[in-house]
VOGU-3710 file (C-alpha; in Angstrom, 3 decimals, decimal comma):
1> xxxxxxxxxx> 32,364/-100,102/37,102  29,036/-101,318/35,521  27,756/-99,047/33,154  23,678/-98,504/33,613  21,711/-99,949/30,617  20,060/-97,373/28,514  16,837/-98,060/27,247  15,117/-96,597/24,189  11,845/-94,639/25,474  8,544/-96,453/24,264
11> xxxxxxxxxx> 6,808/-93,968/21,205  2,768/-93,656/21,036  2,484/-96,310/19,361  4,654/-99,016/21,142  2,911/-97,811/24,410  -0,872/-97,842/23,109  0,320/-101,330/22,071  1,651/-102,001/25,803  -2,093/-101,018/26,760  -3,824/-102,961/23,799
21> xxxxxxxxxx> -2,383/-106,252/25,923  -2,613/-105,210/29,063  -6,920/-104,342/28,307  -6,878/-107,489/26,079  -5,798/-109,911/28,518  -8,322/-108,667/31,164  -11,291/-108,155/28,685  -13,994/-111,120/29,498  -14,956/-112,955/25,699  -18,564/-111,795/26,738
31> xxxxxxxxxx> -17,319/-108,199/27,518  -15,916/-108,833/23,911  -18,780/-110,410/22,406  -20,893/-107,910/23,802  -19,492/-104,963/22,178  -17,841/-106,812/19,540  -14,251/-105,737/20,336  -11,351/-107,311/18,378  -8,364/-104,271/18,875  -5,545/-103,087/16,422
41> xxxxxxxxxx> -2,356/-104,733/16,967  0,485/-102,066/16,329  1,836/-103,451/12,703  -1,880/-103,274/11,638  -2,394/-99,454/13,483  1,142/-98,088/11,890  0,273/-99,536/8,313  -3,002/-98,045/8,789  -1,812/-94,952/9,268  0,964/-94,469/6,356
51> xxxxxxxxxx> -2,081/-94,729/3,927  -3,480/-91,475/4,926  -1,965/-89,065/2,325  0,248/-85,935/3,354  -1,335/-83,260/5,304  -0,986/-79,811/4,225  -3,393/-78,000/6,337  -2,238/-77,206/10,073  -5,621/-77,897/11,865  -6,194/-81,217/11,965
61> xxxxxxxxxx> -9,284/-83,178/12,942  -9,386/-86,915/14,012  -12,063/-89,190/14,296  -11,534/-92,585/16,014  -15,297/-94,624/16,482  -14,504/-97,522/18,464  -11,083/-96,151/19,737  -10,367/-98,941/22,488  -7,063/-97,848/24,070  -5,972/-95,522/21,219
71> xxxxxxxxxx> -3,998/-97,813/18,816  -4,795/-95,983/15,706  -5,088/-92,720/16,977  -1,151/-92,936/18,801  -0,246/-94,369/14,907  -1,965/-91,647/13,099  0,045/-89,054/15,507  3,427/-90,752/14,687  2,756/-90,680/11,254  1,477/-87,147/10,994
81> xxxxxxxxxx> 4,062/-85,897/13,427  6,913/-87,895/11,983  8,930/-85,361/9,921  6,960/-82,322/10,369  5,938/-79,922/13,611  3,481/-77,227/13,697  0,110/-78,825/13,563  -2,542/-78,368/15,858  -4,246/-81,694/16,547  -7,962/-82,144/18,269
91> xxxxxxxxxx> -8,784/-85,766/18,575  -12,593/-86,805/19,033  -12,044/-90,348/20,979  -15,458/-92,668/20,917  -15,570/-95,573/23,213  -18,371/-97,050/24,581  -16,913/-99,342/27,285  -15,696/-97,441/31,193  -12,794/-100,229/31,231  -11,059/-98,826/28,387
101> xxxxxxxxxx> -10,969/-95,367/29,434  -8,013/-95,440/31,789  -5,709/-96,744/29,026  -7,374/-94,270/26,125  -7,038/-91,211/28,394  -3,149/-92,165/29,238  -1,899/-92,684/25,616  -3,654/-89,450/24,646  -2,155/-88,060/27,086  1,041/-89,072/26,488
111> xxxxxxxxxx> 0,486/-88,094/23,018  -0,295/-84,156/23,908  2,793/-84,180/26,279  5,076/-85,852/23,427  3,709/-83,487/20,827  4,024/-80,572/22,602  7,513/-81,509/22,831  8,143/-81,613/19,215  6,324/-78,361/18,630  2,680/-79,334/17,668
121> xxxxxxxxxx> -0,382/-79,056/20,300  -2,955/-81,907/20,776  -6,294/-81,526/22,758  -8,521/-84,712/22,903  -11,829/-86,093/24,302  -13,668/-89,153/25,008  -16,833/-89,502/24,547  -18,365/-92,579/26,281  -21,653/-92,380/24,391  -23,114/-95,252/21,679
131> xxxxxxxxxx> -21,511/-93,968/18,511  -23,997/-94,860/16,362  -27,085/-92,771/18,280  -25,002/-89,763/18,943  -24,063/-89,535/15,530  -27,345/-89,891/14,009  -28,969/-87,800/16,532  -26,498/-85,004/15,611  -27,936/-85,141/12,492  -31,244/-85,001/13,624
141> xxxxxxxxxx> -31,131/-82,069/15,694  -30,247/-80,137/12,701  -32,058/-78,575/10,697  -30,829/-80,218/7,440  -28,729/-83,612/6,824  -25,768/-81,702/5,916  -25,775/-78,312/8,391  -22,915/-76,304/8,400  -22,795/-76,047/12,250  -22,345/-80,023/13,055
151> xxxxxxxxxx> -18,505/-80,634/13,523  -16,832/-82,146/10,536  -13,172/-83,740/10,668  -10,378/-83,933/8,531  -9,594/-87,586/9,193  -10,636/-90,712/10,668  -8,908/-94,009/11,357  -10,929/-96,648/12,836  -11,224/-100,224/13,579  -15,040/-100,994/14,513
161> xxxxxxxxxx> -16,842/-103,713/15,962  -18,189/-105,972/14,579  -21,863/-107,412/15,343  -24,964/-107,534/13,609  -27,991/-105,172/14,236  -31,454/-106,426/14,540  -33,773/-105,433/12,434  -36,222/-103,828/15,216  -33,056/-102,348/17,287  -32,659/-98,601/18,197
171> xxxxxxxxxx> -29,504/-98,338/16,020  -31,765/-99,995/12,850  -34,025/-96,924/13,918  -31,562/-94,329/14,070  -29,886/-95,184/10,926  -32,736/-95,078/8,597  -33,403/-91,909/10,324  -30,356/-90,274/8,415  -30,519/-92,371/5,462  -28,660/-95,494/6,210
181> xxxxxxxxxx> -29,450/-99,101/5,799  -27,255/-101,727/6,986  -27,460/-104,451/9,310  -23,991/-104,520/10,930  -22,425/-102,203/13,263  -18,642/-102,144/10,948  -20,731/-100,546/8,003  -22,833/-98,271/10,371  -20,440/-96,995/11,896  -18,643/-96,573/8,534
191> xxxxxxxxxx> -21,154/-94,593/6,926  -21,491/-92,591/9,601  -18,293/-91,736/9,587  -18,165/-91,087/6,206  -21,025/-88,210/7,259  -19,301/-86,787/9,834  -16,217/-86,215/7,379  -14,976/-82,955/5,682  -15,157/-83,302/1,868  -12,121/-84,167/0,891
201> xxxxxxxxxx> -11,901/-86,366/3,993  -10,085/-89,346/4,533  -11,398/-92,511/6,081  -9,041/-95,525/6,905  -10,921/-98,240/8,050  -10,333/-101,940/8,733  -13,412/-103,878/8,419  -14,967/-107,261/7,332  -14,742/-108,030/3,815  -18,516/-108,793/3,871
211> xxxxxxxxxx> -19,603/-106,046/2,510  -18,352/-106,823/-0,775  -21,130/-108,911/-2,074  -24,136/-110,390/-1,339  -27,664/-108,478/-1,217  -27,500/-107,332/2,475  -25,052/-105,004/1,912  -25,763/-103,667/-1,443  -27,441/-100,133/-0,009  -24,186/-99,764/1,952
221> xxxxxxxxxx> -22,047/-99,962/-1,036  -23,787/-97,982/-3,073  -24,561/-95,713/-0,011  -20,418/-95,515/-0,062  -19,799/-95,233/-3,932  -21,849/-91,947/-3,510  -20,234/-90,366/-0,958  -16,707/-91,248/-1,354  -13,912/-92,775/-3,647  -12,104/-95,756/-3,009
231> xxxxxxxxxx> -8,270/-95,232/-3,432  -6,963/-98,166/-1,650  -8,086/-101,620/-0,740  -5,194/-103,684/1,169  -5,785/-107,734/1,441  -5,035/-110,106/4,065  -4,665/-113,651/2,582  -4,039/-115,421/5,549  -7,862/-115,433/7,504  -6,452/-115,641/10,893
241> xxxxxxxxxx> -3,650/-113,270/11,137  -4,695/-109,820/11,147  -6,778/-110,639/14,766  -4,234/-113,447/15,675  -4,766/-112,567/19,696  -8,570/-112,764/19,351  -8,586/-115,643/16,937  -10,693/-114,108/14,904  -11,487/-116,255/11,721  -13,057/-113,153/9,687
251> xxxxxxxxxx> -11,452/-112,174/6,207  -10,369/-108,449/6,801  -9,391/-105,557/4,238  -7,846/-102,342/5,224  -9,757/-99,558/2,822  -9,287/-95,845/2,353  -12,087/-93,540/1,401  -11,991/-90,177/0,686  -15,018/-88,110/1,125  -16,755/-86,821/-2,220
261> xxxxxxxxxx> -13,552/-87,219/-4,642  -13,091/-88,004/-7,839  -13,053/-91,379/-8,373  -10,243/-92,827/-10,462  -7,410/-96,001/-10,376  -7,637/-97,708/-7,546  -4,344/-99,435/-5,561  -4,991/-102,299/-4,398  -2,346/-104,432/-2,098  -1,859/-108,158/-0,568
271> xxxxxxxxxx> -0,144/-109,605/2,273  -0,020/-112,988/3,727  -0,377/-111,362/7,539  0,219/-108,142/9,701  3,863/-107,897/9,740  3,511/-107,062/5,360  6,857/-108,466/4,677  5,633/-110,138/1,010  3,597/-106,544/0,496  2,407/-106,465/-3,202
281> xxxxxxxxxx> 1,409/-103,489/-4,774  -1,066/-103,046/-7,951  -2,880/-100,479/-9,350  -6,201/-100,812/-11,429  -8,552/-98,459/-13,100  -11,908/-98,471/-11,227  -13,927/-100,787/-13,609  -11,860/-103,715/-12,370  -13,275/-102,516/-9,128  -17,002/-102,065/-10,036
291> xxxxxxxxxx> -18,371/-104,033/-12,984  -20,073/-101,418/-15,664  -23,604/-101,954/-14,929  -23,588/-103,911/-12,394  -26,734/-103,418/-10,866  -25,366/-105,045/-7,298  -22,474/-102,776/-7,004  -20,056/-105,581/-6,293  -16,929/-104,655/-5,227  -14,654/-107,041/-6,538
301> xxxxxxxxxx> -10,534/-106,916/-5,603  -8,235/-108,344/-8,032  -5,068/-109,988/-6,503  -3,325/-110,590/-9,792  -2,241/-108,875/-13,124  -3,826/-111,686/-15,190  -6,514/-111,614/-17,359  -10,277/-111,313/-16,356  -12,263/-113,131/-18,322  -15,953/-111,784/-17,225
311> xxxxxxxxxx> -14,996/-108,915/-18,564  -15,174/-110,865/-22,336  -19,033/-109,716/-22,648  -18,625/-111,841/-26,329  -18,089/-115,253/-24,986  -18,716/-114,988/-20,773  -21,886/-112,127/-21,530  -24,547/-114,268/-20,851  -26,955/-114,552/-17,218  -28,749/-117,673/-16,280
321> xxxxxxxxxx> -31,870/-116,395/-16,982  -30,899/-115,662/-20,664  -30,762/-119,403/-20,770  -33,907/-120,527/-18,814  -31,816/-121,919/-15,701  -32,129/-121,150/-12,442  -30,367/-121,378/-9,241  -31,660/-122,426/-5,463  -30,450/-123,249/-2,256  -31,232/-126,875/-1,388
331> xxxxxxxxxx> -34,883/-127,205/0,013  -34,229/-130,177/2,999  -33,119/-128,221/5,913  -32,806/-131,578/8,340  -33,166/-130,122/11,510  -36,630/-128,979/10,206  -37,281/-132,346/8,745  -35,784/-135,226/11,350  -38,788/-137,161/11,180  -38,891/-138,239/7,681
341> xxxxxxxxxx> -35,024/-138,302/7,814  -33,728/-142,623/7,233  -30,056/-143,601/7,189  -30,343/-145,262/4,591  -33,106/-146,241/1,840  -36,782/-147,484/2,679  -39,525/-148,549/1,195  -41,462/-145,379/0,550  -37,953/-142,779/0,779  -36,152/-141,404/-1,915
351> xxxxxxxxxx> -32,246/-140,554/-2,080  -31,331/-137,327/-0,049  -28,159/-135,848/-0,821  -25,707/-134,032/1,069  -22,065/-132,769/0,111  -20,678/-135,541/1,499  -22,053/-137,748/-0,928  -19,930/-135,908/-3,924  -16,124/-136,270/-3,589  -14,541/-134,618/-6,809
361> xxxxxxxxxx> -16,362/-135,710/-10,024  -17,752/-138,696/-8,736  -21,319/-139,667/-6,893  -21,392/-141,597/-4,210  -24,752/-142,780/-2,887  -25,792/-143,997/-0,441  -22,984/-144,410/2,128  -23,030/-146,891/4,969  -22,300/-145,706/8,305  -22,223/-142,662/7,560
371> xxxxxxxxxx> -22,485/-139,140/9,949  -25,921/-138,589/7,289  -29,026/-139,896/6,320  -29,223/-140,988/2,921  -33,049/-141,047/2,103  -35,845/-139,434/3,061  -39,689/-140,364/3,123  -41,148/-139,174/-0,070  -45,313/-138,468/1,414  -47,598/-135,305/0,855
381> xxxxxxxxxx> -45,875/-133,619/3,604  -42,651/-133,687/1,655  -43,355/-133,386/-2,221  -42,464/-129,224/-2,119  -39,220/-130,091/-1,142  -38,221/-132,816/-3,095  -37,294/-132,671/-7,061  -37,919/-134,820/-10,107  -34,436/-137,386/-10,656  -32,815/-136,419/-13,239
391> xxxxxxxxxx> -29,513/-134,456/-14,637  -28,863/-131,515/-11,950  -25,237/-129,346/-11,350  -24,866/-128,537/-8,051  -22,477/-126,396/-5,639  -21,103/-126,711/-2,382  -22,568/-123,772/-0,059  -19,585/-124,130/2,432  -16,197/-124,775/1,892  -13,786/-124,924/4,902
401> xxxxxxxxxx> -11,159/-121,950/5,586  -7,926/-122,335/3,636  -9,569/-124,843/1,043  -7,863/-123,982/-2,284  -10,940/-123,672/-3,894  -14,128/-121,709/-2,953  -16,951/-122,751/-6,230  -16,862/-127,021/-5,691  -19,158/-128,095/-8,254  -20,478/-131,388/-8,940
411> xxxxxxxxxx> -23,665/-133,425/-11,210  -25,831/-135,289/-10,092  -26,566/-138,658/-12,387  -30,070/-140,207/-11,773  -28,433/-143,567/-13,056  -27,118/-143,794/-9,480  -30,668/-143,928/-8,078  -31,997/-146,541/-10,107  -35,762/-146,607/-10,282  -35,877/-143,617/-8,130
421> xxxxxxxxxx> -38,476/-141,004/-9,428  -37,498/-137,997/-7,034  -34,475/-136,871/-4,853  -33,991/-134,511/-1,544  -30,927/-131,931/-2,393  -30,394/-130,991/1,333  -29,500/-126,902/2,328  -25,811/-126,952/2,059  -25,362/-127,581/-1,738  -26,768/-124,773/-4,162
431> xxxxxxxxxx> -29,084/-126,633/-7,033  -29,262/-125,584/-11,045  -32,220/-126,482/-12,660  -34,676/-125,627/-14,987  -37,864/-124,577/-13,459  -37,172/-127,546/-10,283  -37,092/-130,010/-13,523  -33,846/-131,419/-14,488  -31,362/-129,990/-16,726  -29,842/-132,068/-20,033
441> xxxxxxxxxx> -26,986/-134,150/-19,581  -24,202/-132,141/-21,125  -25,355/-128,799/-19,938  -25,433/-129,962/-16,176  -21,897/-131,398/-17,084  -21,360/-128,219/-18,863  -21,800/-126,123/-16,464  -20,025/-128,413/-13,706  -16,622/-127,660/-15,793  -16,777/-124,124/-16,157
451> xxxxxxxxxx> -17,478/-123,604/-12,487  -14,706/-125,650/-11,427  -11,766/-123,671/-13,757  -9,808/-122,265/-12,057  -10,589/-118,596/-13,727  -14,228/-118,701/-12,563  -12,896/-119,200/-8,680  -10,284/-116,620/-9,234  -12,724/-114,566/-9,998  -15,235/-114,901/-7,195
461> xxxxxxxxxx> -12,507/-114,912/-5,160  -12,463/-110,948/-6,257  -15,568/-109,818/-5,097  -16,462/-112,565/-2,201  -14,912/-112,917/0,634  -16,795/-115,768/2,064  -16,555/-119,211/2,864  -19,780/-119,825/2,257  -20,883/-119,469/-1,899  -24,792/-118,013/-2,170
471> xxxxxxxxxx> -27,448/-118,680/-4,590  -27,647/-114,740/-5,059  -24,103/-115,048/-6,422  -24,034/-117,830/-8,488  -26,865/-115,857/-10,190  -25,365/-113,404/-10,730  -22,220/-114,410/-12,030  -21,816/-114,224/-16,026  -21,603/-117,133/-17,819  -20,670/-118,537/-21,195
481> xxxxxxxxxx> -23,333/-119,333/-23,876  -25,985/-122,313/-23,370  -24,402/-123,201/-26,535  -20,995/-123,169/-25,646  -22,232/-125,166/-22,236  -23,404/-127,605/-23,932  -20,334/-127,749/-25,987  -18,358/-127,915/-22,930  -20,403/-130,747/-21,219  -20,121/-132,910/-25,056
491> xxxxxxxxxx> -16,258/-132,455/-24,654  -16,480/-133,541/-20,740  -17,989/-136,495/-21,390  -15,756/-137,638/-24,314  -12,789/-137,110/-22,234  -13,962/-139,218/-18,817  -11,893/-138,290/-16,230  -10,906/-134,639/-16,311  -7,780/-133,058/-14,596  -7,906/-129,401/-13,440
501> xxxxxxxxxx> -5,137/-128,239/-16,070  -7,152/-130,194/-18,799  -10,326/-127,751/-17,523  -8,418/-125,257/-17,493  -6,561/-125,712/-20,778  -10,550/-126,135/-22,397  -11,601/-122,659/-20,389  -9,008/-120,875/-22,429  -9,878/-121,679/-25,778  -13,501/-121,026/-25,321
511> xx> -12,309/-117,127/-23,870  -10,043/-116,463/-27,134
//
């Protein structure tokens, strides 16, 4: 006689997941690009979930923006539910698009059945309108920003989307109506959430690591640093792993607010990719976080228990502007320009440079055959773009996804030009100089070596999560003496040839 094979039940969790790939796989990329949809696989929703501290209170209220078919939600259950009965649950559910709706409304069903079953109670509703204008308008039907008669909640897990807002949109509108500025819908919907919490709250969110840095987003940070403490910041190494299904490319962090307390240490974690099986765990007190007096508010996330050498204000104290030295993007945009653009040089053109042209410490100009032009005409319609030749340091803007290294910086010799009196620095490369005139020889090289150590990319590695390196942040970095530059670029070019453990070797004598 065969015996009939038993099979294990499917929990919330495994089922909302069963619906996450069912939805996904009949989700249109437009539908997707749209609303800017990317939902929570299960390892990602249960993780999620455990960082929510222990609940005490029996009446518990959850806030899921963005809910899709109820991945984080069905986690947040488990997790809550998992050794302890007794609570009473209400679940606020937003999601804007109809087609998820039949696969929300099932799992929370299935969640008030399976709860009621294990002696809690669960009621739930979806609410199908935009997130971001209901919850502003909620506010502004009320008398006051903070009324005592708009529903708060205890909790709130989301995963938003992700899309930027225009500047003359409704949602731009309705956000500065309540005090928010931000210009994507992760952080809106964020900060909003962050309103609509309880103090004491606690908001689990994964989101772009954007935010971080970077000028756009400094009233968002500092919008959060007011209303909340940060108490844990998890990493994903790996850029295409925590979205594997919907290739999505975008560096992600898991972080956990809580509404109005005391800031203190902050725990901060890494992981190569959703299933957390090389987890690391650190802990560091919140200056390592957010610089003293840093004026930005960048929020900077250590990955390592080695030293951090900005934070030697002796040697590494110093701004660019204490020196004189300034920082731009490169002025040739060539799609602007094509018609003064030459492959290679012309009577009446000067060198143009692109990244391309610099491969490690060397200069190579022009290049034959090439994908770019190496010149460009030098008339009155192009003299505000172009610079004097001479000594320059300049950085990549871009560097591609897993490259090792994120600062790339390189000089530019005017011996390599010849007679040339001016050269075009094209967009992609960021440009030192001094006043658009040329910098000295050994502080361009100067300069050159201590952005390529590998302690000054560790370290804007902490607080930037891009690919791409901005002007705004190269000024803002902190940087050795002039002095010491100078010192550095006299020692570069005794030396020739430099390796990155001989740069590296130099950075730490200069930092003790």
């Amino acid at each position: 006689m065969t015996m009939p094979l038993l099979i294990e039940p499917l929990n919330l969790l495994q089922q909302a997941d069963v619906s996450r790939k069912i939805a996904n796989g009949k989700l249109k990329m437009e539908t997707k690009r749209i609303f800017g949809q990317y939902m929570t696989p299960a390892s990602i929703a249960s993780f999620m979930a455990s960082l929510f501290p222990a609940v005490s209170e029996k009446k518990v209220h959850i806030l899921d923006p963005g809910a899709g078919v109820g991945s984080l939600t069905s986690a947040f259950i488990e997790h809550l539910c998992a050794n302890r009965s007794g609570y009473q649950i209400d679940v606020e559910a937003c999601e804007i698009d109809p087609e998820m709706h039949p696969y929300l409304a099932k799992n929370l069903d299935l969640g008030k059945i399976t709860r009621e079953k294990r002696g809690s109670s669960l009621t739930w509703r979806i609410s199908n309108e935009d997130f971001i204008t209901d919850a502003s308008s909620r506010f502004l039907s009320a008398k006051g920003l903070w009324p005592e008669n708009i529903k708060k909640f205890t909790h709130c897990i989301m995963n938003p989307p992700y899309k930027k807002i225009s500047s003359s949109s409704c949602h731009r509108q309705s956000l500065h109506a309540v005090g928010i500025e931000t210009v994507n819908l992760y952080s809106a919907f964020a900060a909003l959430a962050l309103l609509l919490l309880r103090d004491s709250g606690y908001l689990v969110a994964i989101i772009p690591r954007s935010f971080c840095n970077g000028p756009y987003y400094r009233p968002f940070r500092e919008f959060i640093l007011k209303h909340s403490a940060i108490r844990r910041i998890h990493l994903f190494e790996s850029r295409n792993k925590a979205f594997k299904d919907d290739k999505v490319l975008q560096e992600n962090i898991i972080i956990a607010l809580e509404k109005r307390g005391q800031q203190g240490d902050v725990v901060v974690s890494t992981s190569t990719d959703d299933t957390f099986w090389d987890i690391s765990i650190r802990q560091y007190a919140f200056r390592q976080i957010v610089r003293d007096k840093d004026k930005e508010l960048f929020i900077h996330i250590p990955t390592s228990t080695e030293s951090d050498f900005s934070n030697s204000a002796e040697v590494f104290g110093h701004t660019l502007s204490d020196m004189g030295i300034q920082v731009s993007t490169g002025p040739v945009v060539d799609f602007r320009m094509k018609e003064y653009l030459r492959d290679m040089p012309e009577t009446e053109t000067v060198p143009l440079l692109y990244p391309c042209h610099f491969r490690e410490q060397s200069l190579r100009w022009p290049i034959e055959g090439g994908r770019k032009p190496n010149a460009i005409v030098s008339n009155s319609d192009t003299q505000k773009w172009l610079y004097p030749n001479g000594f320059y340091t300049v950085v990549r803007r871009f560097s591609s996804k897993e490259e090792k290294r994120r600062i790339i910086a390189s000089v530019i010799n005017p011996a390599v030009f010849g007679k040339a009196e001016q050269i075009g620095i094209e967009n992609h490369l960021n440009v030192f100089h001094h006043n658009r005139k040329p910098l000295t020889e050994t502080l361009a090289k100067g300069l050159a070596i201590f952005l390529n150590s590998t302690a000054v990319d560790d370290n804007f590695r902490r607080f930037s999560g891009h690919t791409q390196v901005n002007a705004t942040d190269l000024k803002l970095m902190k940087y050795p003496s002039q002095k010491n530059l100078i010192e550095l670029g006299k020692w570069a070019m005794a030396h020739g040839n430099l390796t990155q453990n001989m740069i590296d070797e130099k950075m730490e004598r200069i930092s003790e």
